[in-house]
DRENPA-3360 file (N, C-alpha, C; in nm, 2 decimals, always signed):
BEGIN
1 = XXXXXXXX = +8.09/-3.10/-6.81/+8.19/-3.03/-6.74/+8.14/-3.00/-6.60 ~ +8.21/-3.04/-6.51/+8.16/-3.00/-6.36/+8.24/-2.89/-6.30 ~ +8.21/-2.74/-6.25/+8.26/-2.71/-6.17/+8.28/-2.73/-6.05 ~ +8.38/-2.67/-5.98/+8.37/-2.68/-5.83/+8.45/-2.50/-5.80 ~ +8.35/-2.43/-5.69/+8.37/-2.36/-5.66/+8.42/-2.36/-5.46 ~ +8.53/-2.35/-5.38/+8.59/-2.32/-5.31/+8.50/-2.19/-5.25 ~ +8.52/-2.19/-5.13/+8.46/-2.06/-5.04/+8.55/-2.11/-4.88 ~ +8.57/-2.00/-4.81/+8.57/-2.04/-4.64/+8.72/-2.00/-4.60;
9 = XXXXXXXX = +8.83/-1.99/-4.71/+8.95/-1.96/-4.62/+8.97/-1.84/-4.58 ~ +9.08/-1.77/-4.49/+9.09/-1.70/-4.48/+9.23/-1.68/-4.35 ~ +9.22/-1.58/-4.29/+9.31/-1.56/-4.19/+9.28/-1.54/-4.06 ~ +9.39/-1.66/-3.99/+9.33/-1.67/-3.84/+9.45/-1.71/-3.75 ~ +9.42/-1.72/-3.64/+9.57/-1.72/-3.55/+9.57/-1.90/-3.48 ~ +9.68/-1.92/-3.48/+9.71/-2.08/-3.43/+9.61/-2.09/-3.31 ~ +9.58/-2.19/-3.31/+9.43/-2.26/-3.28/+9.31/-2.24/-3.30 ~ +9.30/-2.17/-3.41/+9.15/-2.08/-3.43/+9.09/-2.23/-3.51;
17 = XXXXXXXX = +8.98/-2.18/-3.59/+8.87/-2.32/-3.69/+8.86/-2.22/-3.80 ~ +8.83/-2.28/-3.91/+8.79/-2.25/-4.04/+8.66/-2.34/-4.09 ~ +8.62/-2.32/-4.17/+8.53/-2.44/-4.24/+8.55/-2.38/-4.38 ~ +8.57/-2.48/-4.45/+8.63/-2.46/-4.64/+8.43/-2.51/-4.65 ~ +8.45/-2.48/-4.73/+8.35/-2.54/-4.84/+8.35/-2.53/-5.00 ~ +8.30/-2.60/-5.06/+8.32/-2.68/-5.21/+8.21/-2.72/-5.28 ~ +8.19/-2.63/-5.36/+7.98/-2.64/-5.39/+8.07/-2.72/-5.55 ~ +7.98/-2.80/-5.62/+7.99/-2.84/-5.74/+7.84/-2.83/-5.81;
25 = XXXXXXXX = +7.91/-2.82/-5.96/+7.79/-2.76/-6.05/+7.69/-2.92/-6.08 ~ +7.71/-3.02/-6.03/+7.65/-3.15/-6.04/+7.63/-3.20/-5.91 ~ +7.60/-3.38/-5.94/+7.63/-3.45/-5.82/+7.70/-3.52/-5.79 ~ +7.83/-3.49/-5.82/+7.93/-3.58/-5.86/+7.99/-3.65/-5.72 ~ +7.97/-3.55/-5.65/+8.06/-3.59/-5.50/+7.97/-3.73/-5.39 ~ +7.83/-3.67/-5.43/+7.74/-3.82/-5.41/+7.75/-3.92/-5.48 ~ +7.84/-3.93/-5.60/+7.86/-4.05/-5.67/+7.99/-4.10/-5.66 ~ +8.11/-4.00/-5.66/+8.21/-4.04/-5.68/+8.27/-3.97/-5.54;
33 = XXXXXXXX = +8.22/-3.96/-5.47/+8.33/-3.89/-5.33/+8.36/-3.72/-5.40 ~ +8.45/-3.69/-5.27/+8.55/-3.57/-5.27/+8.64/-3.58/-5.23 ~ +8.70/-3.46/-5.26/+8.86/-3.48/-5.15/+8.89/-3.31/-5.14 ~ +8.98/-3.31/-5.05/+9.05/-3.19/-5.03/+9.18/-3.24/-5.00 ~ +9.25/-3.11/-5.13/+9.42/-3.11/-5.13/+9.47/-2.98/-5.11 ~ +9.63/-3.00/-5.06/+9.66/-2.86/-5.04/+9.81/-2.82/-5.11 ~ +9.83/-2.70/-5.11/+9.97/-2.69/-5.15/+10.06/-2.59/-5.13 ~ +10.15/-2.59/-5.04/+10.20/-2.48/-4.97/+10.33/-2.41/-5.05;
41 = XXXXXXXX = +10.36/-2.33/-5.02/+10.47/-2.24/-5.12/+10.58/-2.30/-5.11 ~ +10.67/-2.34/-5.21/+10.78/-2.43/-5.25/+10.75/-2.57/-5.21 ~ +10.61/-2.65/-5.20/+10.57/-2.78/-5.18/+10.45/-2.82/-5.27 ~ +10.49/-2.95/-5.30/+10.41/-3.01/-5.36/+10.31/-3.00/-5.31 ~ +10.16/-3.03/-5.40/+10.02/-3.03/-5.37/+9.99/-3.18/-5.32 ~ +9.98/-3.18/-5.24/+9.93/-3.34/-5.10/+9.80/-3.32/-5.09 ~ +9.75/-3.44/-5.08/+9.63/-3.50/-5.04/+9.59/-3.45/-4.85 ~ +9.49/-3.40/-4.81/+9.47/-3.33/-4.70/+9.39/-3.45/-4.63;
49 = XXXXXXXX = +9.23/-3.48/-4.74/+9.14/-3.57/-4.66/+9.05/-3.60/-4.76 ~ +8.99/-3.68/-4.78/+8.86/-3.73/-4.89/+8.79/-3.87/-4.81 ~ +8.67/-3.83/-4.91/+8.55/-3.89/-4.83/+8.53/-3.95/-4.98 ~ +8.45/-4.07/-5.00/+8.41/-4.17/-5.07/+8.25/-4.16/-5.11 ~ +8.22/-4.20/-5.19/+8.11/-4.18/-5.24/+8.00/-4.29/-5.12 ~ +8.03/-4.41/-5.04/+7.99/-4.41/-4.94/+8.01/-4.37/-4.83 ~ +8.06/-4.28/-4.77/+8.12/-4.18/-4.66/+8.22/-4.26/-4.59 ~ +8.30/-4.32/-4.65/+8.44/-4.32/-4.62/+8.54/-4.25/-4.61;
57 = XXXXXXXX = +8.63/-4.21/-4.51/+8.71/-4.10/-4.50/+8.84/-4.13/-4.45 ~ +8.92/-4.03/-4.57/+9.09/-4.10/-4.48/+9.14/-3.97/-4.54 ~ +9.22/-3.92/-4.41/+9.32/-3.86/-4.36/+9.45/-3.82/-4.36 ~ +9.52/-3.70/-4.39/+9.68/-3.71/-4.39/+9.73/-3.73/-4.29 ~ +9.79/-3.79/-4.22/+9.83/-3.81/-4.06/+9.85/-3.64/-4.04 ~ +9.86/-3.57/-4.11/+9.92/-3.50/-4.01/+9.75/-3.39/-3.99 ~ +9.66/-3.43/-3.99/+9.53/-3.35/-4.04/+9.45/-3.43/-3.92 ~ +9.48/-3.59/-3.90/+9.41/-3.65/-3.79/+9.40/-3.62/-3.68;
65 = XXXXXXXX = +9.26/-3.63/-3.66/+9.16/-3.55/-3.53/+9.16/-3.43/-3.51 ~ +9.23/-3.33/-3.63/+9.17/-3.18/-3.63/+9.13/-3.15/-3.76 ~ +9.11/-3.24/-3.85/+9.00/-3.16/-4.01/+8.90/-3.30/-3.97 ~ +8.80/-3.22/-4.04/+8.68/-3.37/-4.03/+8.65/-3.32/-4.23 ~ +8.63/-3.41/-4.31/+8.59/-3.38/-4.42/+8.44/-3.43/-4.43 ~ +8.30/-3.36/-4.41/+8.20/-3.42/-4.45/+8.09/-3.35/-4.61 ~ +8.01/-3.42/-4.65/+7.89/-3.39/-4.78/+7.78/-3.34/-4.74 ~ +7.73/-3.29/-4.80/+7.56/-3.24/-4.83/+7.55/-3.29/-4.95;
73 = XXXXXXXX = +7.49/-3.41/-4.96/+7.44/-3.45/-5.09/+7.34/-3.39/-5.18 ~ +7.29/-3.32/-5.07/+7.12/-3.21/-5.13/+7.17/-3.09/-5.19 ~ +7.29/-3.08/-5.12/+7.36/-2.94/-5.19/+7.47/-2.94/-5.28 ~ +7.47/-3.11/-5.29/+7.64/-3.11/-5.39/+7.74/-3.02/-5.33 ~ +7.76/-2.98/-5.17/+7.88/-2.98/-5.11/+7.99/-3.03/-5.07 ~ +8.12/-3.05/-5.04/+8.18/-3.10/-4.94/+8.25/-3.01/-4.87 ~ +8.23/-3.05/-4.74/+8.30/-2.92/-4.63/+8.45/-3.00/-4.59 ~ +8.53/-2.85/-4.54/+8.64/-2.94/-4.45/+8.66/-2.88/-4.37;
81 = XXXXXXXX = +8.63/-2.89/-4.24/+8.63/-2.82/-4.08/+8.79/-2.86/-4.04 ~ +8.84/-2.73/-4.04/+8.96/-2.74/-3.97/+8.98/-2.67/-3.81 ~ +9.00/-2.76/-3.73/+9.02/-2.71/-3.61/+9.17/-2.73/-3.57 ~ +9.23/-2.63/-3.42/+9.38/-2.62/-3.38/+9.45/-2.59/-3.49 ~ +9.41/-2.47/-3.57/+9.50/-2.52/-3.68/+9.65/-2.44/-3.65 ~ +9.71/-2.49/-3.69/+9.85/-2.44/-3.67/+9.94/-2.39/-3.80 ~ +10.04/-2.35/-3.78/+10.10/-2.22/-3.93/+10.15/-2.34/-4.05 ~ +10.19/-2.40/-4.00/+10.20/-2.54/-4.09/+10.11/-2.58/-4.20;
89 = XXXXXXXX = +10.02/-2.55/-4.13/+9.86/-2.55/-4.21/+9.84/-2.47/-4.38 ~ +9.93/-2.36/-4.34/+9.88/-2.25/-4.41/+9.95/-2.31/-4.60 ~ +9.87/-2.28/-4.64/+9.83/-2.32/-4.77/+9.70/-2.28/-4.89 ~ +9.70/-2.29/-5.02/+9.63/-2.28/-5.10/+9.56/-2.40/-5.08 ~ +9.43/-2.46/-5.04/+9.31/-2.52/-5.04/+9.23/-2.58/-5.15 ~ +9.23/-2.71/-5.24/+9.18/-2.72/-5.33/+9.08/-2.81/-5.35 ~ +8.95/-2.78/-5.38/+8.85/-2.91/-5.37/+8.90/-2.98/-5.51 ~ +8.89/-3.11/-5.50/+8.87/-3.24/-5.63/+8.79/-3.34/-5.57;
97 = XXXXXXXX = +8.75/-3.35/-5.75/+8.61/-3.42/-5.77/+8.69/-3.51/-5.87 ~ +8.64/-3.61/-5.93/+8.69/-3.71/-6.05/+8.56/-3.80/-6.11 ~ +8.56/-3.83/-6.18/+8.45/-3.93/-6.27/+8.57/-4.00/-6.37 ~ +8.51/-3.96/-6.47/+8.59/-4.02/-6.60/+8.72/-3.91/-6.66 ~ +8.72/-3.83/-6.56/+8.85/-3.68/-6.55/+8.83/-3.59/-6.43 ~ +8.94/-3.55/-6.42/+8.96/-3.47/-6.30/+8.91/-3.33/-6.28 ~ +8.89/-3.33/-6.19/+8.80/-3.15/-6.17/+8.86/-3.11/-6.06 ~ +8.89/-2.98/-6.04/+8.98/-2.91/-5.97/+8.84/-2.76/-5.92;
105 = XXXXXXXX = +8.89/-2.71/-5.83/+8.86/-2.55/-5.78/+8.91/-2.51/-5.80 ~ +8.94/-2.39/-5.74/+9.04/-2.27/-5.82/+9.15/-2.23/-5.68 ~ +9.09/-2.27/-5.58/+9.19/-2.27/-5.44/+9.12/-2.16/-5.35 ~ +9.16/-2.21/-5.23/+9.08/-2.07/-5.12/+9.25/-2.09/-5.04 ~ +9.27/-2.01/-5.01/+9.39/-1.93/-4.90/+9.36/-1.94/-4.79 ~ +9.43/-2.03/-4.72/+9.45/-2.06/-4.57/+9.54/-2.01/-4.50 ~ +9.59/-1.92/-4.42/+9.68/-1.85/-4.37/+9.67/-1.88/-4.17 ~ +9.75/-1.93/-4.12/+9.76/-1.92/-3.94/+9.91/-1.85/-4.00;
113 = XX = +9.83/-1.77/-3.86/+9.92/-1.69/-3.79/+10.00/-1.70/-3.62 ~ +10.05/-1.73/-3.58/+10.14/-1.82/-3.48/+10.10/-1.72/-3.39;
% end
């Protein structure tokens, strides 16, 4: 069973930065990637950004050239640096992991304020 524990959201004003982070109870994210998803109130939960077990990375268009998603393999992290962020943004934050089943976080709260 792998946890993933979420840290880093919080409240900030349009164009501020955040950095999320995503510790896991293994090393799953150096074998199998990560990803960050999000899901905003009365919206489906979408895919934000994930990175691949060889550091491959793709993007929601609407996230391109202001989140970078990167790992610490030594720490079984994945971070997601969000910069300009704008109110659009604001959402529940979810790290996923996957192997042979899916692993979830529990969400960190993203909030811009305009």
């Amino acid at each position: 069973q792998v946890q993933l524990v979420e840290s880093g959201g919080g409240l900030v004003q349009a164009g501020g930065s955040l950095r999320l982070s995503c510790a896991a109870s293994g090393s799953i994210f150096s074998i199998n990637g990560g990803a960050w998803y999000r899901q905003a109130p009365g919206k489906q939960r979408e895919l934000v950004a994930r990175i691949s077990s060889g550091g491959d990375t793709v993007y929601a268009d609407s996230v391109k050239g202001r989140f970078t998603i990167s790992r610490d393999n030594a720490k079984n992290t994945v971070y997601l640096q969000m910069n300009s962020l704008k109110p659009e943004d604001t959402a529940l934050y979810y790290c996923n992991a996957r192997n042979l089943y899916v692993y979830w976080g529990q969400g960190t709260q993203v909030t811009v304020s305009s």
